[in-house]
SEGUKOL-578047 format. One record per residue (C-alpha): residue number from 1; residue in one letter; chain; x, y, z. Coordinates in steps of 0.5 Angstrom, whole numbers, plus 2048, in hexadecimal, padded with zeros to 3 digits. Example, Ala and Ser with C-alpha at 12.3 -4.5 7.8 and 13.67 -1.06 7.14 Angstrom:
REM residues 2
PT  nr  rest  kette  c1  c2  c3
PT  1  a  A  819  7F7  810 .
PT  2  s  A  81B  7FE  80E .
END
This chain:
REM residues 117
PT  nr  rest  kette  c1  c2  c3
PT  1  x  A  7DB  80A  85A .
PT  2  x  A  7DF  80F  857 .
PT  3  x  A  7E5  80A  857 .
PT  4  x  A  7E0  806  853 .
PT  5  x  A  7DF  80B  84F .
PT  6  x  A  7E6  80C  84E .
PT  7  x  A  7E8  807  84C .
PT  8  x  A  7E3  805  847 .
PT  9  x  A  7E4  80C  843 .
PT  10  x  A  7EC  80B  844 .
PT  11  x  A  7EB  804  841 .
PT  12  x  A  7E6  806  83D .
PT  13  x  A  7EC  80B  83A .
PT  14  x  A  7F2  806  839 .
PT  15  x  A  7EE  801  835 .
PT  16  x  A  7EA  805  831 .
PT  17  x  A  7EE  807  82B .
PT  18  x  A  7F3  804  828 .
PT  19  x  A  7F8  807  823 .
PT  20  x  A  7F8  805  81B .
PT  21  x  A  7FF  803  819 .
PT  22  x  A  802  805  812 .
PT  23  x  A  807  803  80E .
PT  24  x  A  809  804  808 .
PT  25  x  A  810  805  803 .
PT  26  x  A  812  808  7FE .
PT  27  x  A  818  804  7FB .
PT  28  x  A  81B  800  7F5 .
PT  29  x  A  818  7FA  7F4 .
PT  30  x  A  81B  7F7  7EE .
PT  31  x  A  822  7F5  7EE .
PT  32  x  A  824  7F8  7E8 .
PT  33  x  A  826  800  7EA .
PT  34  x  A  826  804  7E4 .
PT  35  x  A  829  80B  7E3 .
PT  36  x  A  824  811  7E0 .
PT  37  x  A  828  817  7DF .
PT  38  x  A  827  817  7D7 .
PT  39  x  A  821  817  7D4 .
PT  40  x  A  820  811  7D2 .
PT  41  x  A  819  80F  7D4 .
PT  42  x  A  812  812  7D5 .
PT  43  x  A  80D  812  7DB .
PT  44  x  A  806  80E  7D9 .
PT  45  x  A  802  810  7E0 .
PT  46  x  A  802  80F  7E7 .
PT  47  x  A  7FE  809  7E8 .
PT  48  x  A  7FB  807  7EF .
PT  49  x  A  7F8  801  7F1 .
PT  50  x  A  7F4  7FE  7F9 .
PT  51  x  A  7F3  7F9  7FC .
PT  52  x  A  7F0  7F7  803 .
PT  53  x  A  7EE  7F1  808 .
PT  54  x  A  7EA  7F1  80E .
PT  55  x  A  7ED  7EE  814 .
PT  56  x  A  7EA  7E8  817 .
PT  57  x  A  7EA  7E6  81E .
PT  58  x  A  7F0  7E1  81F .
PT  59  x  A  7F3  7E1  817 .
PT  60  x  A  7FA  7E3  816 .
PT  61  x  A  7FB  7E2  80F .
PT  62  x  A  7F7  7E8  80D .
PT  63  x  A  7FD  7ED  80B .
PT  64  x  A  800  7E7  806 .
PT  65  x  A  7FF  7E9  7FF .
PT  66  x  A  7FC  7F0  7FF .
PT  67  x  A  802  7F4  7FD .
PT  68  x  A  801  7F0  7F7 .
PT  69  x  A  7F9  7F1  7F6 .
PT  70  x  A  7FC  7F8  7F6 .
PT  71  x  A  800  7F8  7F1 .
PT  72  x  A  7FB  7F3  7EC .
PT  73  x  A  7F6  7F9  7EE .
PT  74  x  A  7FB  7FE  7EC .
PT  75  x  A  7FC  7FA  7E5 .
PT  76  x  A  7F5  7FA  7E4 .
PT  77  x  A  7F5  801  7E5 .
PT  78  x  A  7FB  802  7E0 .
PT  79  x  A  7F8  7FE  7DB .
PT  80  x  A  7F1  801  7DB .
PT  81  x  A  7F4  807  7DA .
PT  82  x  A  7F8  804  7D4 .
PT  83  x  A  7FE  802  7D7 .
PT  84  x  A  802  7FC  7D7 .
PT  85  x  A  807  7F9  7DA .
PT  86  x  A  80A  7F7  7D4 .
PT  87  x  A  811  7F7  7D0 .
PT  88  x  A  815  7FD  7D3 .
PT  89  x  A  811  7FF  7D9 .
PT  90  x  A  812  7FF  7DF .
PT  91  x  A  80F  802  7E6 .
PT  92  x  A  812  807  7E9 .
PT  93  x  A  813  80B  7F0 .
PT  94  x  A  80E  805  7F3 .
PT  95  x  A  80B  807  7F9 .
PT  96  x  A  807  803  7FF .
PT  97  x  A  803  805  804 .
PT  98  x  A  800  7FF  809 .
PT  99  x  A  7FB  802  80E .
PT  100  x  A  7F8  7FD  814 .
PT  101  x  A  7F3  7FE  818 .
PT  102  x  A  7EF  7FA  81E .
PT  103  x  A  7EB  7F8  817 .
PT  104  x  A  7EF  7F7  811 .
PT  105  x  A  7F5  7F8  80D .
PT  106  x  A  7F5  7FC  807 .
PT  107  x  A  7FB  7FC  802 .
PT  108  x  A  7FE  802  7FD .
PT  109  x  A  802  802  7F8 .
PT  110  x  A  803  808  7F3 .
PT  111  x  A  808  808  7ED .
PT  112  x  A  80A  80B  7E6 .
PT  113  x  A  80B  807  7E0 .
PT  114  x  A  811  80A  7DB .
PT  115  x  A  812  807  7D5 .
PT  116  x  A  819  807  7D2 .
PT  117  x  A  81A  80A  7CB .
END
C-alpha cells in the first residue's frame, strides 16, 4: 500500500507542472543601420503592442503571424497616440517577448519612434 501511495504522489509530482518558456529579442530589424551621435532626430514615444493565441489540440500553425499581429497592435497604439509611421519615421530599439505556456503563446513587441529632422 504505501508503494502504491508513493508512486502515485511521485508521479502525481512529475506531471503535474510544466514550465512556461520565454523568448524574446532585442535587436535591429531593419537592414539599414543608421548611426545617432548628432543630434539629428526627436523621440515621439514608446509604443507597445500585444497579441495572443489559444493553442489548440493537435494545431502547430498557432506561432504564424503573431509577432505581426504585435507590431500592427503597437502601430495601432502609436497611431492613437498621434503618431504614424510616415516620411522620416522610424522604429527603434525594437524589442520582442514571446511567452508559451501549455494554453497559449502571447507575443510583445515594444519600440520607439524617432523622426529625422
Amino acid at each position: 500500500m504505501k508503494k502504491l501511495i508513493l508512486s502515485f504522489a511521485l508521479i502525481a509530482t512529475l506531471t503535474s507542472c510544466r514550465t512556461s518558456l520565454h523568448r524574446g529579442g532585442y535587436n535591429q530589424i531593419n537592414q539599414t543601420q543608421t548611426v545617432l551621435t548628432s543630434n539629428n532626430f526627436n523621440v515621439l514615444g514608446s509604443f507597445k503592442g500585444t497579441a495572443t493565441v489559444k493553442i489548440t489540440t493537435g494545431n502547430i500553425t498557432n506561432k504564424e503571424g503573431i509577432i505581426s499581429q504585435a507590431k500592427t497592435k503597437l502601430l495601432e497604439n502609436a497611431k492613437a497616440a498621434g503618431v504614424e509611421l510616415i516620411g522620416s519615421r522610424s522604429l527603434v530599439n525594437v524589442s520582442i517577448d514571446i511567452i508559451e505556456t501549455k494554453k497559449r503563446i502571447n507575443a510583445t513587441m515594444s519600440a520607439e519612434i524617432i523622426e529625422f529632422k
